[in-house]
C-alpha positions in Angstrom: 93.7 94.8 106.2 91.2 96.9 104.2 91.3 98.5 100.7 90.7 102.0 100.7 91.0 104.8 97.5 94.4 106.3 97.5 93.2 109.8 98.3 92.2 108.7 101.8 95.9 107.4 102.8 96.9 109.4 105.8 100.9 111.3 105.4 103.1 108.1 106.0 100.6 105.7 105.7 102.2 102.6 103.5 99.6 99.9 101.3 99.6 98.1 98.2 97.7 98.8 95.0 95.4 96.6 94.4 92.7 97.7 91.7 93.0 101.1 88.9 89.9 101.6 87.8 90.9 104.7 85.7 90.4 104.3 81.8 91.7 106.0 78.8 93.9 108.6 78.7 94.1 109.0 82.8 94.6 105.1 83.3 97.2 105.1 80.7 99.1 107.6 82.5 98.7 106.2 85.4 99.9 102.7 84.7 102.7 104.4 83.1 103.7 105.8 85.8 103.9 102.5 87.5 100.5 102.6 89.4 100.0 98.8 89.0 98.7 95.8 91.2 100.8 94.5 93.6 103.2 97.7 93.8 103.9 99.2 97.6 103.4 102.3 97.9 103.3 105.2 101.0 102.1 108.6 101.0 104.8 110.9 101.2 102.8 114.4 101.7 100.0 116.7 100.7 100.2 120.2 99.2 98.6 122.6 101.6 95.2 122.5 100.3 95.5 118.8 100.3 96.2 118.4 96.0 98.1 117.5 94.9 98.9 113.9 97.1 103.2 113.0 96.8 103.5 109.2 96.5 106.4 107.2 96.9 106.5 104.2 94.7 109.5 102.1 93.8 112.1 104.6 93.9 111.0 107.6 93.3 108.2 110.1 94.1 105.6 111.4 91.7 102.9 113.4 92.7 99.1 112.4 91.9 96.0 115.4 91.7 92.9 114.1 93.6 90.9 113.2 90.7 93.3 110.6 89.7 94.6 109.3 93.2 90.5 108.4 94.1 90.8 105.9 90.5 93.3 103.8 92.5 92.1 101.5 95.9 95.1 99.9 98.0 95.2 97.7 101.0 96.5 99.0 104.3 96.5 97.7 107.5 94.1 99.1 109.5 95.1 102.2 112.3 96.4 101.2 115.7 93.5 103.6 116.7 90.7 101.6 114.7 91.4 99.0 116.2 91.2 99.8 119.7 88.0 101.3 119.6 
């Protein structure tokens, strides 16, 4: 397992929150949204120029800009093709 930013997730790719460093207004709105420690999450899709990120969390989908998706770090397991090399 290793924690990576949210805007690094690859389509598909499924992790858990662990940290939002985001403060004030953005983190606010973020932990609003339900962007909290210990939530599962998996990348749903990117808009062709790769922002905004869609995020499926509980169950629904929300969609994240960049920006705001790099205040958040989850744990994944690492790739099949990581690992092998």
């Amino acid at each position: 397992m290793k924690i990576i930013k949210m805007r690094e997730m690859l389509d598909d790719q499924k992790g858990i929150i662990k940290r939002v460093l985001a403060t004030g207004d953005m983190g606010r709105r973020i932990r609003e949204m339900g962007m909290v420690p210990e939530t599962p999450i998996q990348i749903q899709g990117r808009a062709p120029l790769k922002d905004p990120v869609a995020v499926k969390i509980r169950d629904y989908v929300l969609t994240l800009r960049n920006n705001e998706a790099a205040n958040i770090f989850v744990e994944v397991e690492e790739s099949r093709s990581s690992q092998s090399e």
